[in-house]
N, C-alpha and C positions, 0 to 999 in steps of 0.2 A: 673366642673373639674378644676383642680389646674394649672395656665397657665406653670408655672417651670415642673409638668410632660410632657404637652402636649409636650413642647419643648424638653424635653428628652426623650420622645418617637418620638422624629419626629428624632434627631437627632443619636441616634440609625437605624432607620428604613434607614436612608440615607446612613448612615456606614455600615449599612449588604448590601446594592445594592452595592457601592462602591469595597467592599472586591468581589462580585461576579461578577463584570464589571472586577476588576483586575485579578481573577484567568481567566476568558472566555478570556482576551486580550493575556495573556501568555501563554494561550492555541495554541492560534489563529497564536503567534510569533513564538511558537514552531513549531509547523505545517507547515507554511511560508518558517521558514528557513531548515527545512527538504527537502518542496518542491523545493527552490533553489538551494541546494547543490544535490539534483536527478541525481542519474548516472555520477556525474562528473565523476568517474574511467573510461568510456567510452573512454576518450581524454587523456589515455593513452595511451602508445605505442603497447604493448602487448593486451588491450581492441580494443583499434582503429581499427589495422589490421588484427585483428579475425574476431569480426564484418562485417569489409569491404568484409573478404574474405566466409564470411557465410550468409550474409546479406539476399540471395531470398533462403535458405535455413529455416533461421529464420521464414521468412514470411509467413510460412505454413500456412495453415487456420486449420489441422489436427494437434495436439502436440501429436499424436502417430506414424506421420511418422517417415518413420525411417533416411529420409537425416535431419530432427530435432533433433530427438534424438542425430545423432552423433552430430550434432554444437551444444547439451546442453553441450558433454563432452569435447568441446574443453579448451582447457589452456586459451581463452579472457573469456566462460562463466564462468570455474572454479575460476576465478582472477575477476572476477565481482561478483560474491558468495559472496566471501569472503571480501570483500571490502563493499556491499553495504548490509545495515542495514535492508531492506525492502523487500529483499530475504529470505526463511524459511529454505534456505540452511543457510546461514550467522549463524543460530542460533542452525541448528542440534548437533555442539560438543562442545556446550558450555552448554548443558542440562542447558537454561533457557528458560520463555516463551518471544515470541516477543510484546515487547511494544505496545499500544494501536496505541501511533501516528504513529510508522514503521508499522502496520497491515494498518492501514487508508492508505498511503503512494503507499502500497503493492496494495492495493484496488484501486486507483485512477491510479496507475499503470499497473493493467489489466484491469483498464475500457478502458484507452487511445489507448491501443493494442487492444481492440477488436471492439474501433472506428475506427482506421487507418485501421481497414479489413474489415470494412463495414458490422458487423453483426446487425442483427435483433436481438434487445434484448429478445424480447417477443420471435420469431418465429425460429429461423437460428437454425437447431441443431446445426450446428459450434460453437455459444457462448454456447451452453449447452456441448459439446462436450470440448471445453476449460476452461469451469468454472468445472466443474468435476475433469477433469485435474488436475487444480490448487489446489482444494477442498483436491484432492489425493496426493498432493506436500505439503501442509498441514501437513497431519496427518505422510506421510513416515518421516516429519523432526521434528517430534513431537509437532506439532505448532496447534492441532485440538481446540485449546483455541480462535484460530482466527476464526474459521469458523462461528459460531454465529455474532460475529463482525460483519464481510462480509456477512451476511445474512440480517442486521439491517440496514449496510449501501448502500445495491441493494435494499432496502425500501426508501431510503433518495433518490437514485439516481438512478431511475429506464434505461432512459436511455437519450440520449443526440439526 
């Protein structure tokens, strides 16, 4: 073999790892700084004191009770909708689907909720009872493009 190929096949092969070190790094930054900027509308005034005032309401382990349901319709959850990206409300009146990294986001976001309630992944109807939930918050905001996502990524990340 001709040693000027070999070194232009090698120096190619180095340049495609490269280019795909760079899109996985951008990935990775994007993702990152999604995760840091999470929930900051919380530490708002109108998020803050909703929150505070709903907080063992929130913490249902049922998302069909109904002292939940009404803290979904309060003026901190509606003004948290709307504000955060990784909500499937944020996206119902803007007829678009939601971004791969905000669906990931969204995902890592109901895993951390149904780890602070202490469910059995595998056994608790509860997380089967709240992943449904969610599943059906999905499709009412027209977001069912995510459910497969979150189907791929409770493979990745079965549970904690």
């Amino acid at each position: 073999m001709n040693l000027d190929k070999i070194i232009n096949w090698n120096v190619g092969q180095r340049t495609h790892v490269e280019i795909i070190q760079n899109f996985i790094l951008e990935f990775c930054t994007k993702l990152t700084r999604l995760g840091i900027m999470h929930d900051r509308s919380k530490l708002s005034k109108t998020e803050f004191e909703g929150f505070l005032e709903s907080h063992d309401s929130l913490r249902s382990d049922h998302p069909n009770d109904d002292r939940y349901q009404k803290a979904l319709k309060s003026k901190a959850i509606q003004h948290h909708y709307k504000w955060n990206t990784h909500h499937p409300e944020y996206w119902r009146d803007k007829q678009k689907n939601m971004p791969l990294l905000e669906i990931i986001i969204m995902f890592f976001d109901w895993q951390s909720r149904a780890l602070a309630r202490n469910f059995d992944f595998k056994v608790d109807n509860s997380y089967q009872e709240f992943r449904e939930y969610n599943f059906e918050k999905l499709k009412e905001n027209g977001q069912e493009h995510a459910i497969p996502i979150v189907e791929l990524l409770e493979e990745m990340f079965p549970e904690k």
